[in-house]
PDB file with SEQRES, HELIX, SHEET and CRYST1 records, atoms N, CA, C and O in Angstrom:
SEQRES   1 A   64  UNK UNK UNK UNK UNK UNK UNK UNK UNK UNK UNK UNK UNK          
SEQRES   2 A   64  UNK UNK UNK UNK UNK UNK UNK UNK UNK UNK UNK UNK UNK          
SEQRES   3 A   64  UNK UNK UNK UNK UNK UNK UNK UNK UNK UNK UNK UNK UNK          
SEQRES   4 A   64  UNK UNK UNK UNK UNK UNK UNK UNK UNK UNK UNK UNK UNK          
SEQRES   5 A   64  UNK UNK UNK UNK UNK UNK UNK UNK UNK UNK UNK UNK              
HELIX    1 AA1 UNK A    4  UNK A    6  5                                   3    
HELIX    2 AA2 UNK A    8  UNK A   15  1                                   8    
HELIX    3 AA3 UNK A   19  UNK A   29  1                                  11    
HELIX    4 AA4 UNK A   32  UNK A   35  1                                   4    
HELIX    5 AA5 UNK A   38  UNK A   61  1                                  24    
CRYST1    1.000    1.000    1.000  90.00  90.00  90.00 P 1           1          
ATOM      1  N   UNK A   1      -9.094 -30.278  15.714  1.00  0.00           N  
ATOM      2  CA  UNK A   1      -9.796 -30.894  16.820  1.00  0.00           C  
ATOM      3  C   UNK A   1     -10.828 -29.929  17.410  1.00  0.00           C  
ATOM      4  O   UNK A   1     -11.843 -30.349  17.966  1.00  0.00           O  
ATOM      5  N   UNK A   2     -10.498 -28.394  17.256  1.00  0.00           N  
ATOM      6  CA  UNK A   2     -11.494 -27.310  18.094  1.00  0.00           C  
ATOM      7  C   UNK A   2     -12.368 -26.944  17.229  1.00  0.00           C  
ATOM      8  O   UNK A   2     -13.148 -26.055  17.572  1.00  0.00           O  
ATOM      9  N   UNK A   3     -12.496 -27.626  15.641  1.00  0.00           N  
ATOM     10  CA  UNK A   3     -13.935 -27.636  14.867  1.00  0.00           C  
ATOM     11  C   UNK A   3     -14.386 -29.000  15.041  1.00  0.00           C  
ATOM     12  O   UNK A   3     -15.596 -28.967  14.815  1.00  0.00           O  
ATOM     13  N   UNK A   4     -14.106 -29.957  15.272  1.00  0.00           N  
ATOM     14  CA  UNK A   4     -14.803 -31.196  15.941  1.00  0.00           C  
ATOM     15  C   UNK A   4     -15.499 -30.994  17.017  1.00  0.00           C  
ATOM     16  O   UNK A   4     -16.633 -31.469  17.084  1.00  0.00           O  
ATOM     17  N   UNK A   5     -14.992 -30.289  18.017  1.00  0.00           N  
ATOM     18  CA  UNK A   5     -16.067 -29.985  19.233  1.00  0.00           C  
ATOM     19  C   UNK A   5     -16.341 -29.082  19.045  1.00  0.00           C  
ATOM     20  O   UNK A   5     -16.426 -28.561  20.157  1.00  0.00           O  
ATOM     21  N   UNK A   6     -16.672 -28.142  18.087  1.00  0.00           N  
ATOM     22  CA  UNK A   6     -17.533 -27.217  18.005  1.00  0.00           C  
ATOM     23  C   UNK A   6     -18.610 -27.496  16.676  1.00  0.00           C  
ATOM     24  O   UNK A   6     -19.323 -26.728  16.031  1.00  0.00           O  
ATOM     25  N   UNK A   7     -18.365 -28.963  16.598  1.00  0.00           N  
ATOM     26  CA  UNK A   7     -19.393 -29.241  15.247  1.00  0.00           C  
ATOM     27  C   UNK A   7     -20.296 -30.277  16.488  1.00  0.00           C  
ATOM     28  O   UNK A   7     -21.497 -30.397  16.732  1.00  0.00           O  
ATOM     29  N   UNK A   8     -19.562 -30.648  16.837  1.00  0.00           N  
ATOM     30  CA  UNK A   8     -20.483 -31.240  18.140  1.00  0.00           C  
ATOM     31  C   UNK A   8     -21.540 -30.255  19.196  1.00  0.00           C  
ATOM     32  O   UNK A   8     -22.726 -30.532  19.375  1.00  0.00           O  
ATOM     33  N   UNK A   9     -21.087 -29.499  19.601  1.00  0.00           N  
ATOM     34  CA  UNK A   9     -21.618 -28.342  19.997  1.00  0.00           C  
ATOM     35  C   UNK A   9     -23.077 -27.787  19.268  1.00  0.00           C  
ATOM     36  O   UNK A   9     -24.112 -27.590  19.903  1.00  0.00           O  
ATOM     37  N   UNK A  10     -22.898 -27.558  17.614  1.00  0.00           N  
ATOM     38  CA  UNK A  10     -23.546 -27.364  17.291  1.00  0.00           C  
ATOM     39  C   UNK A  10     -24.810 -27.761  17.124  1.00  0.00           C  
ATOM     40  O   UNK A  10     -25.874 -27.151  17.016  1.00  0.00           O  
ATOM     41  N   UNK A  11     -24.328 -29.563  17.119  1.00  0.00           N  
ATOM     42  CA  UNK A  11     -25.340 -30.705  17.049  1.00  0.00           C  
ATOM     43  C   UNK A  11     -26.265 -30.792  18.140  1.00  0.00           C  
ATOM     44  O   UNK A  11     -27.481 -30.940  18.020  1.00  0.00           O  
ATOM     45  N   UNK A  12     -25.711 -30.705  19.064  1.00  0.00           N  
ATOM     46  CA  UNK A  12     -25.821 -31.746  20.661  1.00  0.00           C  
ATOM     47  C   UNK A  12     -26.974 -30.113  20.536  1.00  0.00           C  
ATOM     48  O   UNK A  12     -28.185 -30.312  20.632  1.00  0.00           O  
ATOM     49  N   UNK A  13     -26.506 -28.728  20.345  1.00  0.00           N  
ATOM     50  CA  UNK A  13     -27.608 -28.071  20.606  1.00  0.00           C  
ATOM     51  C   UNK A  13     -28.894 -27.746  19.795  1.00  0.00           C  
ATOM     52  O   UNK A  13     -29.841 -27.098  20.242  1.00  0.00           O  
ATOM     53  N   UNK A  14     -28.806 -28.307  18.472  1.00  0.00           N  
ATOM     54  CA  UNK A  14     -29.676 -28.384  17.869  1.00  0.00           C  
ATOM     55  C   UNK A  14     -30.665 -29.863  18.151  1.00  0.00           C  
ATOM     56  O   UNK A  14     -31.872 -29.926  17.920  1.00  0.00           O  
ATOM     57  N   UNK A  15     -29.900 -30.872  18.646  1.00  0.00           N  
ATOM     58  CA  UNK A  15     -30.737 -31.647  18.958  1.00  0.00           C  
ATOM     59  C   UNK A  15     -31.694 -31.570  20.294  1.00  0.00           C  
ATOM     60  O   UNK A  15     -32.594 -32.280  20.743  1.00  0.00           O  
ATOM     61  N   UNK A  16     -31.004 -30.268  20.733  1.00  0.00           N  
ATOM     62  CA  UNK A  16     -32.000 -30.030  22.444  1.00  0.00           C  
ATOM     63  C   UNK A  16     -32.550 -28.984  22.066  1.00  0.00           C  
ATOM     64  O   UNK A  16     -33.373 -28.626  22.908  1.00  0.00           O  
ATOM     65  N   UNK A  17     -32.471 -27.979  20.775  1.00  0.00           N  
ATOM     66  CA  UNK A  17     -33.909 -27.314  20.562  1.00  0.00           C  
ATOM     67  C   UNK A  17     -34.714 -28.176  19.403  1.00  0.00           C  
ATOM     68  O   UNK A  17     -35.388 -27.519  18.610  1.00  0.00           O  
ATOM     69  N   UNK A  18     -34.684 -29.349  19.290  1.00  0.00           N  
ATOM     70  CA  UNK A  18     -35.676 -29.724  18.702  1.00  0.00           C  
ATOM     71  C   UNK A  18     -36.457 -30.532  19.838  1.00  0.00           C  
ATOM     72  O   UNK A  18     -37.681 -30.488  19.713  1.00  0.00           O  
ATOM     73  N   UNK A  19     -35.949 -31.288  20.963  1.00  0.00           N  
ATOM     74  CA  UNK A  19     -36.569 -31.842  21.588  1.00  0.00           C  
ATOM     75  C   UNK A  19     -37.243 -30.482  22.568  1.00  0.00           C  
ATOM     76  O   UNK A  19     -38.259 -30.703  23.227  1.00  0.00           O  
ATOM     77  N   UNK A  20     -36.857 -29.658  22.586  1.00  0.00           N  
ATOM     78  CA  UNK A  20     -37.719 -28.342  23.393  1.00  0.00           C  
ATOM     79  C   UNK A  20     -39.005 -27.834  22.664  1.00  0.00           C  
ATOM     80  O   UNK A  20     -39.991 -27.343  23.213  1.00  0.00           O  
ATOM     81  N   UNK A  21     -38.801 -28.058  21.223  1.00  0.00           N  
ATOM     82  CA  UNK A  21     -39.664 -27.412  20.287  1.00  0.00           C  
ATOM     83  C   UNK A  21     -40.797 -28.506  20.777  1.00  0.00           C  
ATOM     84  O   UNK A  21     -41.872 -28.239  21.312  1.00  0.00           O  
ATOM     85  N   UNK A  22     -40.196 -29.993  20.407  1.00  0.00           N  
ATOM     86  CA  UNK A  22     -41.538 -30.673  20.753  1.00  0.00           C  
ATOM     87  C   UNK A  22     -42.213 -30.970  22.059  1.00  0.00           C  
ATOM     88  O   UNK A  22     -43.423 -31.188  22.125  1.00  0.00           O  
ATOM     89  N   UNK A  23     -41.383 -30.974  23.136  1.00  0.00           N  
ATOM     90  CA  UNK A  23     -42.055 -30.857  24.339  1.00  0.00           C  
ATOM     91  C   UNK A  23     -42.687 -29.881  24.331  1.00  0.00           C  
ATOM     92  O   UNK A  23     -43.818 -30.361  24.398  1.00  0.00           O  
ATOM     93  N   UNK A  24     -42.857 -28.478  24.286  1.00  0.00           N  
ATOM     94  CA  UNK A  24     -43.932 -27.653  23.824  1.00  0.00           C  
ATOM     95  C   UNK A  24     -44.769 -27.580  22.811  1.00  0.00           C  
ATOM     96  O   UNK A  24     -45.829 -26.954  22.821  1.00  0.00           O  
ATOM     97  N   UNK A  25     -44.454 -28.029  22.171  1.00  0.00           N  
ATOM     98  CA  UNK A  25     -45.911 -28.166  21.271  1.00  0.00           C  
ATOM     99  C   UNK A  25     -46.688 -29.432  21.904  1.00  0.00           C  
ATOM    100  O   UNK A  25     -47.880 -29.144  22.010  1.00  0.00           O  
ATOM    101  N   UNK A  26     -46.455 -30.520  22.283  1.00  0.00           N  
ATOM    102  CA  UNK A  26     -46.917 -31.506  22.669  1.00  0.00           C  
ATOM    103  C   UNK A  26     -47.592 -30.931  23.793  1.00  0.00           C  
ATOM    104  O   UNK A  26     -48.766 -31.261  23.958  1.00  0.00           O  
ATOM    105  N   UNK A  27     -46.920 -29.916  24.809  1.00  0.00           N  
ATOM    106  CA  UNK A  27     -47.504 -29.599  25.510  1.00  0.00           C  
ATOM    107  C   UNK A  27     -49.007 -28.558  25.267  1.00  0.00           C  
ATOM    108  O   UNK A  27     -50.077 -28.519  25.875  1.00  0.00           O  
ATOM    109  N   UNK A  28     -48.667 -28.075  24.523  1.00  0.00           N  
ATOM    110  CA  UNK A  28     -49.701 -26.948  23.592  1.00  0.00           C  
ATOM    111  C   UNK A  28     -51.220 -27.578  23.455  1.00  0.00           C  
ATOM    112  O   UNK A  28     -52.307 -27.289  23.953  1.00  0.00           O  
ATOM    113  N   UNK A  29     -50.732 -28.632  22.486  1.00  0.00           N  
ATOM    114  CA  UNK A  29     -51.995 -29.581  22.343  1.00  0.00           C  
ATOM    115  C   UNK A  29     -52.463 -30.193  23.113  1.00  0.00           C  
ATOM    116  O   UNK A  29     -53.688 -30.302  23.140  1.00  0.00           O  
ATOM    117  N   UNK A  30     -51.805 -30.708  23.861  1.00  0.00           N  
ATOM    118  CA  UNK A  30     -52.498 -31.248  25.453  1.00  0.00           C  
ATOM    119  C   UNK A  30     -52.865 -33.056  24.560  1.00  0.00           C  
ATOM    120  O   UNK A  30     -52.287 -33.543  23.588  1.00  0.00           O  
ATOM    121  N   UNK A  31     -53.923 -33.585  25.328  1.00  0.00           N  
ATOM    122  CA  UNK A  31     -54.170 -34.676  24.360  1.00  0.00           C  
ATOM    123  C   UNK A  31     -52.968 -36.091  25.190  1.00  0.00           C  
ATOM    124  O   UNK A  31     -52.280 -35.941  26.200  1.00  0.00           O  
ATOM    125  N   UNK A  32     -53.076 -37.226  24.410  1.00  0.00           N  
ATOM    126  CA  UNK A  32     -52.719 -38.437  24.995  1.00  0.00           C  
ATOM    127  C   UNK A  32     -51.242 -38.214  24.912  1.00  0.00           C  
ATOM    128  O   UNK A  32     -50.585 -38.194  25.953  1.00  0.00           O  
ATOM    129  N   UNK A  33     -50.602 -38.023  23.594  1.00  0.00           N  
ATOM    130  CA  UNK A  33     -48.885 -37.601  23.973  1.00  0.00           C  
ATOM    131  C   UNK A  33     -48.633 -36.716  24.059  1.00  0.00           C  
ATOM    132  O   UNK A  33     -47.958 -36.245  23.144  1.00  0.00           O  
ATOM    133  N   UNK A  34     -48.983 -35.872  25.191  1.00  0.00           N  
ATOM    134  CA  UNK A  34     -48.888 -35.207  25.742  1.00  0.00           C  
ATOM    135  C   UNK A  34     -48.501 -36.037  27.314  1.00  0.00           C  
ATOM    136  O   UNK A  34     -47.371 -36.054  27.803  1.00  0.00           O  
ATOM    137  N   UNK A  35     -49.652 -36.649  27.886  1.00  0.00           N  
ATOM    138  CA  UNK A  35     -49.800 -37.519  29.076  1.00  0.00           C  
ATOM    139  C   UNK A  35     -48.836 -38.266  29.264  1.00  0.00           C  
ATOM    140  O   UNK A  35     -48.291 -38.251  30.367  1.00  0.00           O  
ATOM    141  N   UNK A  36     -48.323 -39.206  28.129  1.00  0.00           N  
ATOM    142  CA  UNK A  36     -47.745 -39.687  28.144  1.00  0.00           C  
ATOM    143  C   UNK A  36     -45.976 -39.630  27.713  1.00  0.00           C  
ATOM    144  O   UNK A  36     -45.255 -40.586  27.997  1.00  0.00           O  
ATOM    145  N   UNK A  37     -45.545 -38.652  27.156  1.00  0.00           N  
ATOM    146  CA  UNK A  37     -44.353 -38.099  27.005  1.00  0.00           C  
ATOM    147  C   UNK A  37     -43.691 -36.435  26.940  1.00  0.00           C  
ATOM    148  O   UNK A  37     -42.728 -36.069  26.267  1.00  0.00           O  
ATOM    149  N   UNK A  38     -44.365 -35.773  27.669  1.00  0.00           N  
ATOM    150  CA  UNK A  38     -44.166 -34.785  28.460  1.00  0.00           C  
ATOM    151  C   UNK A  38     -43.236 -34.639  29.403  1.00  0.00           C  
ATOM    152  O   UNK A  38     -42.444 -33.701  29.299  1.00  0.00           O  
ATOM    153  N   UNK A  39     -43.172 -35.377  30.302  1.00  0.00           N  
ATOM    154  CA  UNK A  39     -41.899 -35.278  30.954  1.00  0.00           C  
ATOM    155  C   UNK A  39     -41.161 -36.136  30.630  1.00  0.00           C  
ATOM    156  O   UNK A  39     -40.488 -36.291  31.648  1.00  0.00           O  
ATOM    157  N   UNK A  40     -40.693 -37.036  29.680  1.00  0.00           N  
ATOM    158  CA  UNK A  40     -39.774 -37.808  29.184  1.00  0.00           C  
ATOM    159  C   UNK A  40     -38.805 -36.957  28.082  1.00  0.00           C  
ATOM    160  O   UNK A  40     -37.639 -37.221  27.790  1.00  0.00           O  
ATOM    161  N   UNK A  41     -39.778 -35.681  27.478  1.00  0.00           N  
ATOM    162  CA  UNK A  41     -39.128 -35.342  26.164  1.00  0.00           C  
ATOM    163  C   UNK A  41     -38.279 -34.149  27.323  1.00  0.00           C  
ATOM    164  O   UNK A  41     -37.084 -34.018  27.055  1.00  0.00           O  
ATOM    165  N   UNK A  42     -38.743 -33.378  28.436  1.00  0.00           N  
ATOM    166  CA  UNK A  42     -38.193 -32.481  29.451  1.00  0.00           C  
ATOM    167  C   UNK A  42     -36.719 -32.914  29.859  1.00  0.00           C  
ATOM    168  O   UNK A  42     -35.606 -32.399  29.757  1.00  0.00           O  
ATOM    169  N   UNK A  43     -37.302 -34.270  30.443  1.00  0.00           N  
ATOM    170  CA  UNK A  43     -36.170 -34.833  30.808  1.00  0.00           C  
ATOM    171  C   UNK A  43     -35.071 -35.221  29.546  1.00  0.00           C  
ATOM    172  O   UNK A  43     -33.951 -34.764  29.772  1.00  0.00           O  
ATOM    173  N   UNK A  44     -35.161 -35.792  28.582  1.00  0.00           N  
ATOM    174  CA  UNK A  44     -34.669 -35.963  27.218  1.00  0.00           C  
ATOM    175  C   UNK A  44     -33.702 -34.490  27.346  1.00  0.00           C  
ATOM    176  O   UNK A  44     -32.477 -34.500  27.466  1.00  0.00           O  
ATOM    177  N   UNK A  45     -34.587 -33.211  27.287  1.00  0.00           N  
ATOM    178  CA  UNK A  45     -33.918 -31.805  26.919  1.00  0.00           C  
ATOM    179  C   UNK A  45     -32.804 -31.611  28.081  1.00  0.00           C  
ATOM    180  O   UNK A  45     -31.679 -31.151  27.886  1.00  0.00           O  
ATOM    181  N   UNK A  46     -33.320 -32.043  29.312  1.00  0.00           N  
ATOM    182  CA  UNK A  46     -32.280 -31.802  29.998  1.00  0.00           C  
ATOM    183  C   UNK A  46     -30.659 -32.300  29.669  1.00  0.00           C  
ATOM    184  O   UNK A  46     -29.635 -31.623  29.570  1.00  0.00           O  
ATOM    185  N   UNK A  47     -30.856 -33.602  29.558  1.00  0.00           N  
ATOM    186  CA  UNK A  47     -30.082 -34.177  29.365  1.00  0.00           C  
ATOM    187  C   UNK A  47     -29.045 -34.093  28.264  1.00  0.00           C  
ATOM    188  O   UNK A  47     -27.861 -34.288  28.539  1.00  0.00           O  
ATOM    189  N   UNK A  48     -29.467 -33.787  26.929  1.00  0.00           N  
ATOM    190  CA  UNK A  48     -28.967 -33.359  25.781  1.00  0.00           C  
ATOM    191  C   UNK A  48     -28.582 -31.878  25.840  1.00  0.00           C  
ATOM    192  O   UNK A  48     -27.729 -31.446  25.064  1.00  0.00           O  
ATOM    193  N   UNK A  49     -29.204 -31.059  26.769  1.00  0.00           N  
ATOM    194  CA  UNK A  49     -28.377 -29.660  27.247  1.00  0.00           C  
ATOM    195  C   UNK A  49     -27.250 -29.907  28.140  1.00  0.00           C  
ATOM    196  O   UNK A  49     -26.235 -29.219  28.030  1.00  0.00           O  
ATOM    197  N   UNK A  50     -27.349 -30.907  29.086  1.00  0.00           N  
ATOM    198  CA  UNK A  50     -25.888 -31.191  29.854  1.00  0.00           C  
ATOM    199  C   UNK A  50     -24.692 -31.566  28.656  1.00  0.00           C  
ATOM    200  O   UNK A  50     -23.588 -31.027  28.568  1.00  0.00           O  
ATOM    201  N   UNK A  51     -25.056 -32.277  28.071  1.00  0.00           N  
ATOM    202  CA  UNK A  51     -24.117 -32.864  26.890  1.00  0.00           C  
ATOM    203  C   UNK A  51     -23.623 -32.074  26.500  1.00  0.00           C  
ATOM    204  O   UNK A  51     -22.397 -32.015  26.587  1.00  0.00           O  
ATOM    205  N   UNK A  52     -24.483 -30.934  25.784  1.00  0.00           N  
ATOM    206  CA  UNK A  52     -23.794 -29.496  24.972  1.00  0.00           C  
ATOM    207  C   UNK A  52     -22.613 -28.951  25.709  1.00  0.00           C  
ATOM    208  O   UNK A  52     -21.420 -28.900  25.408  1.00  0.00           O  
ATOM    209  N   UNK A  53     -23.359 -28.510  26.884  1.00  0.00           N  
ATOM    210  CA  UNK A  53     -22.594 -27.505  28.032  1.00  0.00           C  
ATOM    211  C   UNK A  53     -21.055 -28.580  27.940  1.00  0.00           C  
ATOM    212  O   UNK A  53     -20.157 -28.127  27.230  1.00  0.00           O  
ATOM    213  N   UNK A  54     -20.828 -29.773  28.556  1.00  0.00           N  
ATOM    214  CA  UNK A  54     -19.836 -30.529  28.416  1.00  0.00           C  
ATOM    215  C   UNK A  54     -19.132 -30.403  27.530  1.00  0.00           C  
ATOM    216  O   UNK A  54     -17.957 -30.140  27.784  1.00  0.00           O  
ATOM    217  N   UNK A  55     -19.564 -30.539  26.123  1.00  0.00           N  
ATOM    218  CA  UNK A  55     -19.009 -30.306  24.735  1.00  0.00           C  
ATOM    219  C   UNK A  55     -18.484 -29.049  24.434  1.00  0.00           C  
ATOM    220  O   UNK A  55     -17.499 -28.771  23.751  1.00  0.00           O  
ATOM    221  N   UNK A  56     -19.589 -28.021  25.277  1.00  0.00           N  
ATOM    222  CA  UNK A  56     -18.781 -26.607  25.092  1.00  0.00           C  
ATOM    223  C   UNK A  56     -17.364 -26.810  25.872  1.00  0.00           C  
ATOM    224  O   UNK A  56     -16.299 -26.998  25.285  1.00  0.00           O  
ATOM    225  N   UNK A  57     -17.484 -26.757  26.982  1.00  0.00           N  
ATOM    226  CA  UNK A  57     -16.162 -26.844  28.238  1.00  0.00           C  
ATOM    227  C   UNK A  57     -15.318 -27.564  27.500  1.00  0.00           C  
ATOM    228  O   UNK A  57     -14.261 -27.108  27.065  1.00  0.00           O  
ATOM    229  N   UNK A  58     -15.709 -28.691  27.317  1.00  0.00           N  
ATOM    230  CA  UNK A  58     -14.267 -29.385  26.286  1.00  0.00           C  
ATOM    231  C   UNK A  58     -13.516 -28.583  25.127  1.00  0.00           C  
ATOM    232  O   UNK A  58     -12.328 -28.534  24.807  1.00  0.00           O  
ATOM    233  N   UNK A  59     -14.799 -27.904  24.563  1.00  0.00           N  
ATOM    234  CA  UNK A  59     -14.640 -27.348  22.893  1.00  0.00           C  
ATOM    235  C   UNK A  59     -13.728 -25.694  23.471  1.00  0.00           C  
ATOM    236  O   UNK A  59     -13.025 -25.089  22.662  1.00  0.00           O  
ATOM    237  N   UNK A  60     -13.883 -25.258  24.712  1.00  0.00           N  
ATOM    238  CA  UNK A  60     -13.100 -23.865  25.201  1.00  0.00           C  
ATOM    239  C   UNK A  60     -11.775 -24.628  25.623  1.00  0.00           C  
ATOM    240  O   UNK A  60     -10.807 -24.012  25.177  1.00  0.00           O  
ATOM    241  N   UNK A  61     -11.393 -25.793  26.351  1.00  0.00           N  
ATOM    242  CA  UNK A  61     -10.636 -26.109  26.631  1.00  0.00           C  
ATOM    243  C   UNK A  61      -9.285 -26.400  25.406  1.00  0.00           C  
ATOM    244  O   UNK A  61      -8.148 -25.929  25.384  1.00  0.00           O  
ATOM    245  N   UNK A  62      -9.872 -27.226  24.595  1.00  0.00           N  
ATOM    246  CA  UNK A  62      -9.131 -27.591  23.227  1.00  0.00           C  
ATOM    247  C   UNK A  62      -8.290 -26.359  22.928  1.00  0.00           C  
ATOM    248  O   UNK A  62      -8.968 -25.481  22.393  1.00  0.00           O  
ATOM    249  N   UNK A  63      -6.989 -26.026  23.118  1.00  0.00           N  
ATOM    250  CA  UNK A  63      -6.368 -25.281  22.340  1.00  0.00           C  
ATOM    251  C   UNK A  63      -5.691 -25.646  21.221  1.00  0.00           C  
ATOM    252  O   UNK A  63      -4.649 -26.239  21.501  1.00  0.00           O  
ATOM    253  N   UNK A  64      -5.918 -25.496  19.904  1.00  0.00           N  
ATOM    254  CA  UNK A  64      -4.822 -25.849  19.076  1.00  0.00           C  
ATOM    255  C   UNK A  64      -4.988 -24.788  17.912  1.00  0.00           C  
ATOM    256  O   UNK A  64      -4.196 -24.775  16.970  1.00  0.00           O  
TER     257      UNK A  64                                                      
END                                                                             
């Protein structure tokens, strides 16, 4: 069960440095998506970093 939430872990944080990667580059280029999903992909990162952090706390909690 404590490599299940730590395969989750792994995910949940690879999926919030990819949405970081592209909110900065999007931001980089500047341009229309940029205008338009800039703070959606921020907010996106936030959100998918709360998840992790959760997943971690669960994944330290799990003793087995």
């Amino acid at each position: 069960m404590k490599v299940f939430f730590f395969t989750l872990v792994i995910v949940a944080a690879l999926i919030t440095l990819a949405v970081l990667v592209t909110g900065i580059l999007a931001m980089a280029r500047g341009g229309e998506f940029n205008r338009k999903q800039s703070n959606r992909l921020m907010r996106l990162r936030v959100i998918a970093q709360c998840v992790a952090l959760v997943l971690f706390a669960i994944a330290m909690m799990v003793k087995e």
